[in-house]
C-alpha positions in Angstrom: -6.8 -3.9 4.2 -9.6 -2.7 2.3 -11.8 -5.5 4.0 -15.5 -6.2 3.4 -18.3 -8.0 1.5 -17.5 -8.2 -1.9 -20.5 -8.4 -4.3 -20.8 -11.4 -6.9 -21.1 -9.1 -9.4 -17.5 -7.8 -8.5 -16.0 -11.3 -8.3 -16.9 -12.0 -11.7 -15.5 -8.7 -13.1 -12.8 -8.9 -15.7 -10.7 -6.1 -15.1 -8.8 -4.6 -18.3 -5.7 -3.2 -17.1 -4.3 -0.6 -16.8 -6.1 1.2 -14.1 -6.6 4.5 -13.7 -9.0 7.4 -11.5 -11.9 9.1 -12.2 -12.6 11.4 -9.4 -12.9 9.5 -6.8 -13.2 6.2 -8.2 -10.4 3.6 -9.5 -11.7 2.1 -13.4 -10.2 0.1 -15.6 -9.3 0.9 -19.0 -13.3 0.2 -20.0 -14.3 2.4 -17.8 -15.8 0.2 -15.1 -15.3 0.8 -12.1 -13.2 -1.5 -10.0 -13.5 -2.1 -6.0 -10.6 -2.9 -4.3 -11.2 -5.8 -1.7 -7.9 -7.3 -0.4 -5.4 -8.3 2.3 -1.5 -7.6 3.4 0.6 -10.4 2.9 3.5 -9.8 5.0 7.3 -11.4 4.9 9.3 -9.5 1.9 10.0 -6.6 4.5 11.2 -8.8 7.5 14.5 -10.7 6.9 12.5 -13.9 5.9 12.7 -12.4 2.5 9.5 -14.3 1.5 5.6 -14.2 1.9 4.9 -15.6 5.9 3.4 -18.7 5.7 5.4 -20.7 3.4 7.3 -22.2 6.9 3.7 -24.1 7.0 1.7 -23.8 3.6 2.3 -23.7 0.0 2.6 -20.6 -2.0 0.0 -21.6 -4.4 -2.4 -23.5 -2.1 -2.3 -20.3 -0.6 -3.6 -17.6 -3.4 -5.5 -20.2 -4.1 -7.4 -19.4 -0.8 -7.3 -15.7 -0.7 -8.9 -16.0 -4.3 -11.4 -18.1 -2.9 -12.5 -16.2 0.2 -13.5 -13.4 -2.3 -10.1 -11.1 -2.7 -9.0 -9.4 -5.8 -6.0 -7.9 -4.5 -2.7 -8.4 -2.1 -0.6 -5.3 -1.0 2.7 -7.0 -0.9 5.3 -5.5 1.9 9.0 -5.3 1.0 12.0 -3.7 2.5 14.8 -2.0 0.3 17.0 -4.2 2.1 15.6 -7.4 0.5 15.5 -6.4 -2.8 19.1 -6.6 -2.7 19.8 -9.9 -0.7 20.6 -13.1 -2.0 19.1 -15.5 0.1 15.6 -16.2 1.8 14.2 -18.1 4.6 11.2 -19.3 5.8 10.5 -21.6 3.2 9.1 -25.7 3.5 10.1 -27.3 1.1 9.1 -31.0 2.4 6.5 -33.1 0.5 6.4 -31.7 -2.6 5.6 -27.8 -1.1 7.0 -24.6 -2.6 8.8 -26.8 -5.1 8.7 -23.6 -7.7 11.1 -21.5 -5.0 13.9 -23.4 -4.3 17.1 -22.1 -5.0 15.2 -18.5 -5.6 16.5 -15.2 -4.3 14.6 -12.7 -3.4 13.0 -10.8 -6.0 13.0 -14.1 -8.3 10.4 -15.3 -5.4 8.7 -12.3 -5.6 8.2 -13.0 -9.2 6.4 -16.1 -8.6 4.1 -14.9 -6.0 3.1 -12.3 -8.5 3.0 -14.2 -11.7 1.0 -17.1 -9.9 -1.4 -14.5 -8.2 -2.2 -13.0 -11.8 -2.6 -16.7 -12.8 -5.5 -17.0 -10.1 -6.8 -14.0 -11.1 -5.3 -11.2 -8.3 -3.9 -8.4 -8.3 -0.9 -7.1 -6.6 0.0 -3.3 -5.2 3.6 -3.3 -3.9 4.4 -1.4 -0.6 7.7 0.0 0.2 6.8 -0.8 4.1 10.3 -0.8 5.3 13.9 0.3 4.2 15.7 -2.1 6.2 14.4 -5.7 7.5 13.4 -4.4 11.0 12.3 -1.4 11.7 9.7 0.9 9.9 11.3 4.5 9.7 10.1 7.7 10.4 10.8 9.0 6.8 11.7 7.7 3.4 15.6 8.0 3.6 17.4 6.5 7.5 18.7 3.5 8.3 21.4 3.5 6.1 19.2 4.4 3.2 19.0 7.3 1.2 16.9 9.0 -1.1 18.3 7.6 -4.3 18.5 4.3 -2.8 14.1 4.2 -2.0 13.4 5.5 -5.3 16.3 3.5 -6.9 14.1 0.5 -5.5 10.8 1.6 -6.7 12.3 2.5 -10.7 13.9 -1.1 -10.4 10.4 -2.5 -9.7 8.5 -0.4 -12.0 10.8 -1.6 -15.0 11.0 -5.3 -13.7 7.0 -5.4 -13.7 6.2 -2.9 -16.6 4.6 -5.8 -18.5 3.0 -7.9 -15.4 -0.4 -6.4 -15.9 -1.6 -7.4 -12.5 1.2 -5.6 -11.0 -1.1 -2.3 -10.4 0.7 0.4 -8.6 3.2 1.5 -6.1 2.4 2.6 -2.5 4.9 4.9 -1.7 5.7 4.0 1.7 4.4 3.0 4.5 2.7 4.9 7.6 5.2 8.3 7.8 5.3 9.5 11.3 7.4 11.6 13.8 9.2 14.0 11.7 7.6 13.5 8.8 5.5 16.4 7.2 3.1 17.7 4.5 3.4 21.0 2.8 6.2 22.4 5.0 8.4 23.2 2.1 11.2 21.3 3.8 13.1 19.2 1.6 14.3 16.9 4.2 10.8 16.1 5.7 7.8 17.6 3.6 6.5 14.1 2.9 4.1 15.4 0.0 7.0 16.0 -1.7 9.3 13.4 -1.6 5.6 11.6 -2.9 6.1 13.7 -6.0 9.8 12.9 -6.7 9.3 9.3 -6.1 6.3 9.0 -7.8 7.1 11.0 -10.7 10.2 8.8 -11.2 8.6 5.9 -11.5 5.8 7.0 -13.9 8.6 8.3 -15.9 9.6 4.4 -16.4 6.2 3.0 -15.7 3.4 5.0 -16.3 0.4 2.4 -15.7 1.0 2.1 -12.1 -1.3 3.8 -9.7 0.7 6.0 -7.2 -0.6 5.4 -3.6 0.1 8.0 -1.0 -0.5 8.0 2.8 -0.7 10.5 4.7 1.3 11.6 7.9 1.0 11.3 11.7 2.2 14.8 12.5 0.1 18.0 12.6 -1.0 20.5 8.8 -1.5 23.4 8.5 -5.5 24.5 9.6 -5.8 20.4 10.5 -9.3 20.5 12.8 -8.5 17.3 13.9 -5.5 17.0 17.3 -4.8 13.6 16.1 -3.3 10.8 13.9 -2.2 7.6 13.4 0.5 6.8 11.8 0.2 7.5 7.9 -3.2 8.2 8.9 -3.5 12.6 8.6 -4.4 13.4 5.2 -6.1 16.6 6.4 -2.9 18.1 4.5 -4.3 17.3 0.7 -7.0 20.1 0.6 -4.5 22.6 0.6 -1.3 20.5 -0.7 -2.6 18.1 -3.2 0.1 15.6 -4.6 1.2 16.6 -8.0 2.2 13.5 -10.4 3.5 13.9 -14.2 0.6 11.5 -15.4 -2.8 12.3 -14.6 -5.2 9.7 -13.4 -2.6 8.0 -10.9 -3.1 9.5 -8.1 -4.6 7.7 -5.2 -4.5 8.7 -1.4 -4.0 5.8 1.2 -5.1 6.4 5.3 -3.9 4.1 8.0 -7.1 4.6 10.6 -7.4 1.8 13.0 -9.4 0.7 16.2 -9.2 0.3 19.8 -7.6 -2.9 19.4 -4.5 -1.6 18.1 -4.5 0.8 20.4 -7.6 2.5 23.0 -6.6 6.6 21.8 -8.8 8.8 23.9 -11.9 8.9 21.2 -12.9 5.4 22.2 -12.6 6.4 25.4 -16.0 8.3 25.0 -19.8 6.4 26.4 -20.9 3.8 23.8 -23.3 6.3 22.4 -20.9 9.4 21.3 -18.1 7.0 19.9 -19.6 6.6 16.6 -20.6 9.6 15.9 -16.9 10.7 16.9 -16.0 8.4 14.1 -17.9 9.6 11.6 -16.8 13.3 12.5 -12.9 12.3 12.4 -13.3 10.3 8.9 -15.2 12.6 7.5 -12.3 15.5 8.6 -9.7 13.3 8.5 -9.7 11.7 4.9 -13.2 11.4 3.5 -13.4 14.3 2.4 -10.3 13.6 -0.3 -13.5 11.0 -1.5 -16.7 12.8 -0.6 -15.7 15.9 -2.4 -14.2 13.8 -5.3 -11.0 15.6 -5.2 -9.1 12.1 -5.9 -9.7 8.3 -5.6 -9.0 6.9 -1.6 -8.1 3.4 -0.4 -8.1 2.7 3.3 -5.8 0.1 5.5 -6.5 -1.3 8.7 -5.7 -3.7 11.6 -7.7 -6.3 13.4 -6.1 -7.4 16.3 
């Protein structure tokens, strides 16, 4: 996620929070203008309950590294399920490692990992990824989840970290697909606006946060493009922009990934065509939301 080389000039930036848009960019409260570089750090949304890699390493030792190798920022997976959950697993605890999360539930670990990655100088976006420990849903509400229940989650975060300045938004959820949609109308599916409700609530408690929203995998209205990935069709914004209660907080989030994840039918094409493809779908795809400056974008992806 949001993977590349990262100026000096960037690493030495201190960011005042909170952050906010202008256009297209994402500044701090100076004004200066902030480039997200950063990685996922997966385990909250899985029923380890805790950041992956702890079996092996130490939580510190570890944001120590991710500062090192240049990153200012972790998007931090969590299932509704865990937020909830008394007890985690996954954890060494053996010569002297991880010594700060014994004993921790849950959301108390979370609170390290976050306190001790604004200590070293990172930022953190939460992701509702999953709503229970397994599966990533087609929608916001299933599994035994409801509505009330996702945003529930995301108000209870926004009011635990209201004062954890590093803490700097919310993405919504992660990569809707199958039934989900954008601009239908339909209460029950019209992703775009479950977007609004969920991220109206939570500026309504917490209204630093930045409010990331992916897009869909399903066809728009006047798309020009026959295909998504999952969370990856923001075609949907020209027409059906998201509409928060705080202005400023609004930033768009596209899943696009390559032929290592999977070989769709556009890298199918001779050597010579594919990246001009690319550029093509990008541009129609998302871009645009950037290129025309209609709001700030952020992009995700997967190396495999």
């Amino acid at each position: 996620m949001y993977c590349g080389n990262i100026p000096n000039s960037v690493l030495r930036m201190t960011i005042q929070f909170p952050l906010v848009t202008n256009g297209s960019q994402i500044v701090d409260s100076d004004g200066q203008v902030i480039l997200l570089r950063g990685v996922n750090w997966f385990g909250f949304e899985t029923d380890n309950h805790a950041p992956h890699g702890l079996w092996t390493r130490d939580c510190t030792d570890m944001l120590v590294q991710i500062k090192k190798l240049g990153y200012n920022v972790i998007r931090l997976p969590f299932s509704v399920e865990c937020l909830s959950s008394n007890w985690v697993t996954g954890i060494d605890f053996k010569n002297g490692k991880n010594q700060a999360l014994k004993d921790k539930k849950p959301l108390e670990v979370m609170d390290f990992v976050i306190q001790e990655a604004g200590r070293q100088g990172l930022m953190i976006l939460l992701d509702c990824h999953r709503l229970n420990d397994f599966y990533t849903p087609q929608l916001w509400y299933g599994d035994g989840f409801s509505e009330e229940d996702w945003i529930d989650a995301w108000t209870l975060l926004a009011k635990r970290y209201k004062n954890q300045a590093n803490v700097i938004g919310a993405d919504l959820k992660n990569n809707p697909h199958g039934a989900a949609t954008w601009g239908s109308g339909d209460i029950a599916t019209d992703w775009r606006l479950a977007a609004e409700r969920c991220g109206n609530a939570i500026l309504s408690v917490n209204p630093n946060w930045l409010i990331v929203v992916e897009g869909i995998s399903g066809s728009v209205a006047g798309q020009k493009l026959s295909k998504h990935w999952w969370g990856g069709n923001l075609e949907g914004v020209r027409n059906n922009p998201v509409r928060l209660s705080v202005a400023n907080k609004l930033v768009y989030s596209v899943h696009e990934y390559g032929a290592g994840v999977l070989a769709r039918e556009w890298f199918q094409k001779p050597t010579s065509e594919i990246l001009d493809l690319l550029e093509y779908r990008w541009e129609m795809g998302f871009n645009y939301i950037a290129s025309e400056n209609i709001a700030a974008l952020v992009g995700a992806n997967k190396i495999r």
